[in-house]
LUMRO-464922 format. One record per residue: x, y, z of N, C-alpha, C in turn; chain. Coordinates in nm, 4 decimals, padded with zeros to 6 digits, always signed. Each point is the difference from the previous one (the first is absolute). Example, Ala and Ser with C-alpha at 12.3 -4.5 7.8 and 13.67 -1.06 7.14 Angstrom:
2
+----------+----------+----------+----------+----------+----------+----------+----------+----------+-----+
:      n_x :      n_y :      n_z :     ca_x :     ca_y :     ca_z :      c_x :      c_y :      c_z : mol :
+----------+----------+----------+----------+----------+----------+----------+----------+----------+-----+
: +01.3190 : -00.5690 : +00.7800 : -00.0890 : +00.1190 : +00.0000 : +00.0900 : +00.1200 : +00.0000 :   A :
: -00.0350 : +00.1050 : -00.0720 : +00.0820 : +00.1190 : +00.0060 : -00.0770 : +00.1090 : +00.0730 :   A :
+----------+----------+----------+----------+----------+----------+----------+----------+----------+-----+
REM end
This chain:
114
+----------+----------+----------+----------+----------+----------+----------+----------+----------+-----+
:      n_x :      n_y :      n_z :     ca_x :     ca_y :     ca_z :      c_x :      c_y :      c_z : mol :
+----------+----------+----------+----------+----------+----------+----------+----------+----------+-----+
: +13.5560 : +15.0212 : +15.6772 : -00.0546 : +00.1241 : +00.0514 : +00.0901 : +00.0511 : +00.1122 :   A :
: +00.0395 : +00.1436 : +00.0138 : +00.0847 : +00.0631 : +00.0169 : -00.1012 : +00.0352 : +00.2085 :   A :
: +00.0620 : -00.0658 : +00.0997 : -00.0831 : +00.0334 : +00.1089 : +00.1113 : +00.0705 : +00.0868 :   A :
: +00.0051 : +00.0991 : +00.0639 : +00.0427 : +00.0910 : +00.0423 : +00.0150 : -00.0182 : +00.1538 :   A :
: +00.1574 : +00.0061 : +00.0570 : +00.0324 : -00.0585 : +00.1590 : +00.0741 : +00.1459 : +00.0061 :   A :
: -00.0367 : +00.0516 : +00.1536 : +00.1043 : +00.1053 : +00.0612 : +00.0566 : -00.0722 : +00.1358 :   A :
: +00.0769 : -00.0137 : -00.0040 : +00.0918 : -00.0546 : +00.1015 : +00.0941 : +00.0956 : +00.0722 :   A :
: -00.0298 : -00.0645 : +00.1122 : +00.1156 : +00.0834 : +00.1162 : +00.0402 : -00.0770 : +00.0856 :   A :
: +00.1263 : +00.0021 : +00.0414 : +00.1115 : -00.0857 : +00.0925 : +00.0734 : +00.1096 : +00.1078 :   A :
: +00.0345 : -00.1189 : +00.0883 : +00.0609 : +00.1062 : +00.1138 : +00.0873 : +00.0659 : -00.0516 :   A :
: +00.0487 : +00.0581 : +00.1020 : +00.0970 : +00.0877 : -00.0797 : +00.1602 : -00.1032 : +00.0056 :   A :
: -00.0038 : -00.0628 : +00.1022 : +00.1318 : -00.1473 : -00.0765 : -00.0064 : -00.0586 : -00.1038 :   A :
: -00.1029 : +00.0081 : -00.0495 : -00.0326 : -00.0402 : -00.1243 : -00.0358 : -00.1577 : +00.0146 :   A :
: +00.0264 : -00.0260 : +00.1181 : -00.0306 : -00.1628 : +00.0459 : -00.1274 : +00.0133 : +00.0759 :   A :
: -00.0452 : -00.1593 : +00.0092 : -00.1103 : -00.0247 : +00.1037 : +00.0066 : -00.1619 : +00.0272 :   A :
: -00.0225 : -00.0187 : +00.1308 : -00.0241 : -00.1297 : +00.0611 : -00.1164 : -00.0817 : -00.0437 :   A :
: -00.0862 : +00.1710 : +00.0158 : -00.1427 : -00.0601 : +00.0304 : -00.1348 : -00.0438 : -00.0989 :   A :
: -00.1099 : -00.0781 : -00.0310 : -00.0272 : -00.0254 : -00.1170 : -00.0157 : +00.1273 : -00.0334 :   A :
: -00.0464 : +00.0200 : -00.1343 : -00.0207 : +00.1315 : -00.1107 : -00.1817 : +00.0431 : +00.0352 :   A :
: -00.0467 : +00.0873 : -00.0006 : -00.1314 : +00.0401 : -00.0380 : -00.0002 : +00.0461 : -00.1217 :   A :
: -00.1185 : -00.0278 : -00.0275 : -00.0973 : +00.0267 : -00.1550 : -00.1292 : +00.0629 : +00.0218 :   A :
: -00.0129 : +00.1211 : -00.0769 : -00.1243 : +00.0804 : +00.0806 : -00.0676 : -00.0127 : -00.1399 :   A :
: -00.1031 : -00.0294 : -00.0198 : -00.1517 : +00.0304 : -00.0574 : -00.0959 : +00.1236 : -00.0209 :   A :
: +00.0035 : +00.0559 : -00.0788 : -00.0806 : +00.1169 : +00.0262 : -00.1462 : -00.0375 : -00.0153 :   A :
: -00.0879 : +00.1231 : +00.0230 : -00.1760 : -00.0276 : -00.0331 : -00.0130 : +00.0612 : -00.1111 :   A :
: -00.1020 : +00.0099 : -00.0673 : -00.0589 : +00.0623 : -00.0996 : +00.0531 : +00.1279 : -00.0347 :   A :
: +00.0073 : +00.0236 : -00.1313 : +00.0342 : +00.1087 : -00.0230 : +00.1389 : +00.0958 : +00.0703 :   A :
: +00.0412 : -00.0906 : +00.0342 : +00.1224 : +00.0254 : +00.0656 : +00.1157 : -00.0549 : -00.0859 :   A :
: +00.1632 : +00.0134 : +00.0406 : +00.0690 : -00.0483 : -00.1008 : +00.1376 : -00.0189 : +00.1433 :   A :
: +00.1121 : -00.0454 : -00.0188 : +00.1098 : -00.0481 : +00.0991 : +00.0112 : +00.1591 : +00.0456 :   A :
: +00.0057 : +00.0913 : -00.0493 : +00.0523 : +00.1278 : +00.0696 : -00.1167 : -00.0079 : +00.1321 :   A :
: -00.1349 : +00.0087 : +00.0055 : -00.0310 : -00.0095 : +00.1091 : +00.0844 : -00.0578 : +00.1767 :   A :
: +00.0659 : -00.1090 : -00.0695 : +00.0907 : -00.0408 : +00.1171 : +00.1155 : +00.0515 : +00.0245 :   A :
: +00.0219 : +00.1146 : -00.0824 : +00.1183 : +00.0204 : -00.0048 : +00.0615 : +00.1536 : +00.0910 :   A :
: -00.0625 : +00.0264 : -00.0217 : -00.0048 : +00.1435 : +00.0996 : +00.0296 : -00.0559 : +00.1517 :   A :
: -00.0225 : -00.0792 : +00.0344 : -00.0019 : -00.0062 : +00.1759 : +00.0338 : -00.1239 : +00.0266 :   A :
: -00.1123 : -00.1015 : -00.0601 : +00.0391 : -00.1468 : +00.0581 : +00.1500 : -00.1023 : -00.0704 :   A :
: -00.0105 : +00.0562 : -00.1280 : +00.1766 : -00.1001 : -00.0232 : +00.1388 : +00.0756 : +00.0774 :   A :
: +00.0019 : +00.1176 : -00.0014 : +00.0705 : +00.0652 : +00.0873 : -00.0021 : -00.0602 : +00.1694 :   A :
: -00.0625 : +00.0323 : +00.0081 : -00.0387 : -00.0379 : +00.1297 : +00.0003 : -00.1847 : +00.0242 :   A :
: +00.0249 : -00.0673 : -00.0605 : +00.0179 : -00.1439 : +00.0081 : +00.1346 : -00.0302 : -00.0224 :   A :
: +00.0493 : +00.0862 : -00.1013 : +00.1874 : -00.0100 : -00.0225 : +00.0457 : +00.0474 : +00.0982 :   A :
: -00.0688 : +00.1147 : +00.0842 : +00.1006 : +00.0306 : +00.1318 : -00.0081 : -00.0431 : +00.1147 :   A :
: -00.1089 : -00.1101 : -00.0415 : +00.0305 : -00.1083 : +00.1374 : +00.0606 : -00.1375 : -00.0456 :   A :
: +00.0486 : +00.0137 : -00.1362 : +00.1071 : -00.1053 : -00.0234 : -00.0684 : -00.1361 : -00.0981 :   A :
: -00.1579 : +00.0817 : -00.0550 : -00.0089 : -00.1213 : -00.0576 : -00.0074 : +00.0593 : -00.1898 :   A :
: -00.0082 : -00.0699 : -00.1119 : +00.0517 : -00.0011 : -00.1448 : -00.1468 : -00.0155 : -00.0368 :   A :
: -00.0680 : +00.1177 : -00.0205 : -00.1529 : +00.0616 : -00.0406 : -00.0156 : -00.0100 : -00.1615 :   A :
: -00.1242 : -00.0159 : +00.0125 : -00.0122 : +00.0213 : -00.1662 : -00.1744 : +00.0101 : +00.0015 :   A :
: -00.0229 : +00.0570 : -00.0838 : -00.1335 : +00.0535 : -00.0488 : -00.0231 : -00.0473 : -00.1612 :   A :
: -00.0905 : -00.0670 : -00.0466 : -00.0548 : +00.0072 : -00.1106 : -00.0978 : +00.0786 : -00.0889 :   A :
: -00.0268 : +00.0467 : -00.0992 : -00.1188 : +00.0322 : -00.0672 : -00.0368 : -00.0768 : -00.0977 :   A :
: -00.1328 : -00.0358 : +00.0235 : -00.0641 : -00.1154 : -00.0406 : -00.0271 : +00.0920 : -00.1795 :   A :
: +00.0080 : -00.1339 : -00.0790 : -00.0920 : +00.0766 : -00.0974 : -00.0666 : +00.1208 : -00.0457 :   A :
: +00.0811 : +00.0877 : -00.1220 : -00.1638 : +00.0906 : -00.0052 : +00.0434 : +00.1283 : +00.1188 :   A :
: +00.0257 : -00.0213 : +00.0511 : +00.0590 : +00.0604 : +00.1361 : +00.1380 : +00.0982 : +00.0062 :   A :
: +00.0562 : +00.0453 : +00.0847 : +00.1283 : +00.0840 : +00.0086 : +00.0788 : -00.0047 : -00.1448 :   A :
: +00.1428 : -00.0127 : +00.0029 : +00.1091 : -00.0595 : -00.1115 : -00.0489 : -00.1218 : -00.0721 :   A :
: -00.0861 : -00.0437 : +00.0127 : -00.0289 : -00.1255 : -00.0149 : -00.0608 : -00.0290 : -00.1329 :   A :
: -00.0054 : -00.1030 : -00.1015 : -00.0299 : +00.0067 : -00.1085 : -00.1687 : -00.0665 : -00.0295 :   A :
: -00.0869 : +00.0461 : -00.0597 : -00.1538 : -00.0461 : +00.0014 : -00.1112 : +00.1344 : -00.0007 :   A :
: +00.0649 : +00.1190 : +00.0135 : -00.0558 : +00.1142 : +00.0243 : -00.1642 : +00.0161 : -00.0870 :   A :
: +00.0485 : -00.0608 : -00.1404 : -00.1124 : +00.0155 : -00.1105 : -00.1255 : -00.0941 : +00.0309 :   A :
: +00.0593 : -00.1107 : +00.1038 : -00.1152 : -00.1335 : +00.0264 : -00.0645 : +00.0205 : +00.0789 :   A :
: +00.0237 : +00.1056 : +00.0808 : -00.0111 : +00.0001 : +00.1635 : -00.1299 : -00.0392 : +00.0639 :   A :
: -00.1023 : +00.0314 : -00.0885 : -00.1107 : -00.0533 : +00.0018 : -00.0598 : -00.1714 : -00.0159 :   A :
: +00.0849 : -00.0291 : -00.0615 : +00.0485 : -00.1964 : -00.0556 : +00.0345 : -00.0608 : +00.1316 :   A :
: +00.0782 : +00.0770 : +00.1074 : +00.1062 : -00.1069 : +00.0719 : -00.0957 : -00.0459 : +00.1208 :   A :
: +00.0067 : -00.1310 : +00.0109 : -00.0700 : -00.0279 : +00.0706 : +00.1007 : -00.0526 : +00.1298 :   A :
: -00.0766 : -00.0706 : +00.1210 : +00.0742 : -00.0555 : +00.1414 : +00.1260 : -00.0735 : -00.0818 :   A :
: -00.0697 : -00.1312 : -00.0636 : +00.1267 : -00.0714 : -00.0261 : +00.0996 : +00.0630 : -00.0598 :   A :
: +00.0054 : +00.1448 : -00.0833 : +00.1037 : +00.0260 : -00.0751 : +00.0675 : +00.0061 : +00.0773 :   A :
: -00.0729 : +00.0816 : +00.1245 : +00.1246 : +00.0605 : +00.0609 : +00.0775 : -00.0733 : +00.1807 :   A :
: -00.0433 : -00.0957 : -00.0556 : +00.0573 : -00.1429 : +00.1031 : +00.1206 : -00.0404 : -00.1027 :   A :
: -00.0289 : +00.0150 : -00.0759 : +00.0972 : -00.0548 : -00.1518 : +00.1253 : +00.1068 : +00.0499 :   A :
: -00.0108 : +00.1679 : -00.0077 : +00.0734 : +00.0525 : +00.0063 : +00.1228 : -00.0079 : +00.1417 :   A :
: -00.1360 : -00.0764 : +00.1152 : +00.0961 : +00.0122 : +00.0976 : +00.0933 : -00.1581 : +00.0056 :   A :
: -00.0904 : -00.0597 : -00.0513 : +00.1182 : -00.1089 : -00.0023 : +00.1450 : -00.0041 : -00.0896 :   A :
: -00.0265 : +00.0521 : -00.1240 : +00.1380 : +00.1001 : -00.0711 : +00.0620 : +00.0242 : +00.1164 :   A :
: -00.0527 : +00.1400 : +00.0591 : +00.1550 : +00.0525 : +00.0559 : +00.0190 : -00.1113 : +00.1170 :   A :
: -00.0049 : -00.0631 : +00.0456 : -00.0033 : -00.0710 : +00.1276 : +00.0727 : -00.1628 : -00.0880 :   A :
: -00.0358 : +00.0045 : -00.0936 : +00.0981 : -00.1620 : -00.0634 : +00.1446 : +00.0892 : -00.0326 :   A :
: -00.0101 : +00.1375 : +00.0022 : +00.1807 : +00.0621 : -00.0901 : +00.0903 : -00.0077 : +00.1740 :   A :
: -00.1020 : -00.0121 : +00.0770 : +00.0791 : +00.0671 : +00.1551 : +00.0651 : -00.1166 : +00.0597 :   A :
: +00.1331 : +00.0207 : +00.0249 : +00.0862 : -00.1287 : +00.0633 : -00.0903 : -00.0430 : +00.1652 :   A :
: -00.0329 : +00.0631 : +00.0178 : -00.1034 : -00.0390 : +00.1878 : -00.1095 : +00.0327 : -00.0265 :   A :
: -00.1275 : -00.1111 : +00.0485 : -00.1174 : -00.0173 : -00.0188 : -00.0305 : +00.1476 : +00.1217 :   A :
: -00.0276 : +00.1143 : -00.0286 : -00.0865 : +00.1023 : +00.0773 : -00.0862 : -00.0302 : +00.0469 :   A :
: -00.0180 : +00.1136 : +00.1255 : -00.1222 : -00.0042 : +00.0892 : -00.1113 : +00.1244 : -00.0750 :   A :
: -00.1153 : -00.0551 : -00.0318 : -00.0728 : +00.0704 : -00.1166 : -00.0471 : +00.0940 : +00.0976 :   A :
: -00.0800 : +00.1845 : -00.0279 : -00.0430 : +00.0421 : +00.0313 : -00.1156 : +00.0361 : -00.0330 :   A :
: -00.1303 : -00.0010 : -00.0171 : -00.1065 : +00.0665 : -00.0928 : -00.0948 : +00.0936 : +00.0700 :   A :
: -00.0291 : +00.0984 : -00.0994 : -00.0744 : +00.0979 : +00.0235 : -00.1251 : +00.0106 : -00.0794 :   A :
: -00.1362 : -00.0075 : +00.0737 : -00.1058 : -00.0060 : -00.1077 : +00.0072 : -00.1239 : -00.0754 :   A :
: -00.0168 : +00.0744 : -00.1242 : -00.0118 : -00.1025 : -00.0999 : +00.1203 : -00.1041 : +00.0028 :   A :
: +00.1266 : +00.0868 : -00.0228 : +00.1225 : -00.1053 : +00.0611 : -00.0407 : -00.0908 : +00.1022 :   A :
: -00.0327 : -00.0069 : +00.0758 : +00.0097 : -00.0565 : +00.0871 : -00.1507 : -00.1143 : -00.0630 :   A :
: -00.0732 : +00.0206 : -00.0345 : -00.0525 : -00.1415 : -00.0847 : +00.0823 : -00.0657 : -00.0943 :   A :
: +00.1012 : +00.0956 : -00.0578 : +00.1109 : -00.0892 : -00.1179 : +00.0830 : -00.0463 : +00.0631 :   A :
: +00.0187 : +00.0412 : +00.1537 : +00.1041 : -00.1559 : +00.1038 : -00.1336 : -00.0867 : +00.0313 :   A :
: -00.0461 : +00.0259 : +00.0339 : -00.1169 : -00.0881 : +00.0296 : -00.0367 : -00.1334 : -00.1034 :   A :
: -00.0354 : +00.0444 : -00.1311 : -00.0078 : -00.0672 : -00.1216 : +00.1515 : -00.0764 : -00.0384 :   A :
: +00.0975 : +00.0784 : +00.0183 : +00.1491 : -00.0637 : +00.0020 : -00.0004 : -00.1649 : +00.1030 :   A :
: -00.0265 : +00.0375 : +00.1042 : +00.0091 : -00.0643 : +00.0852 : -00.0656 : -00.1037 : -00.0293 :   A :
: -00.1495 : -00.0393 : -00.0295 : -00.0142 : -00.1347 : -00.0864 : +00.0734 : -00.0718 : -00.0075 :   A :
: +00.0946 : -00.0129 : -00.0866 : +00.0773 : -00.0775 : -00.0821 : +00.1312 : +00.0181 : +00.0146 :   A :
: +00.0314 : +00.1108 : +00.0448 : +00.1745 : +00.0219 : +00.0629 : -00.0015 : -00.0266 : +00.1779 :   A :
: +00.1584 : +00.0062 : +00.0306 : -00.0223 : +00.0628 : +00.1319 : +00.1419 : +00.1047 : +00.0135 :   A :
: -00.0187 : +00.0903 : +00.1077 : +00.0624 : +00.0850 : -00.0168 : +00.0547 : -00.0430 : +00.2245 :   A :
: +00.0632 : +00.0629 : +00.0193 : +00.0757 : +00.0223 : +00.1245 : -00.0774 : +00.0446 : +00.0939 :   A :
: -00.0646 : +00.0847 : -00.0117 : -00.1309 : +00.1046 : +00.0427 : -00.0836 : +00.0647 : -00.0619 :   A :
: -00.1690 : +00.0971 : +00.0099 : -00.0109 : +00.0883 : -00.0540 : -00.0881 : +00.0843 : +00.1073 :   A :
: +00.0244 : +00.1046 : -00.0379 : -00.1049 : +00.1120 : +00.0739 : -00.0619 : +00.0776 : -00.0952 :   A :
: -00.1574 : -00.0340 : -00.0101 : -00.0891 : +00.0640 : -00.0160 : -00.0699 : +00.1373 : +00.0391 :   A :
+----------+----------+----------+----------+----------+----------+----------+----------+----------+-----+
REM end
């Protein structure tokens, strides 16, 4: 299943610092973060990225959307987060922010903010 990352990096195209991973809430999709907060995290030098969960933005599940439950979409965030060379500092919003929550169980991550 096809899950959908918008990413933004400083403008060196480098970073020191760990990576963030933002979470959206309900009915929301990665563009939500994208307007203000990945911008705004690359120009203080850190390598942003936003997901859309399932069902959601670019993201593939649109027809289920009604099917996907918490765990799917703990499933989805652990995908993009096993492809990423540095374990991210998770961000969640809303509902996101129960799918770091539920993540967190059984993973661990660097940080998260809820």
């Amino acid at each position: 299943m096809h899950i959908e990352v918008i990413s933004r990096r400083p403008a060196s195209g480098f970073s020191d610092k760990v990576p963030l991973l933002c979470v959206p809430g309900g009915f929301q999709g990665a563009w939500c973060w994208d307007e203000y907060f990945l911008p705004f995290f690359a120009e203080a030098g850190f390598e942003a990225h936003a997901l859309s969960l399932r069902g959601h933005g670019a993201s593939d599940g649109h027809e289920n959307i009604n099917q996907w439950r918490l765990d799917d979409y703990v499933e989805d965030l652990a995908t993009v987060i096993s492809k990423m060379p540095v374990q991210p500092v998770l961000i969640g919003h809303s509902v996101g922010g129960a799918v770091v929550q539920k993540y967190l169980e059984k993973h661990v991550a660097p940080a998260a903010i809820l």
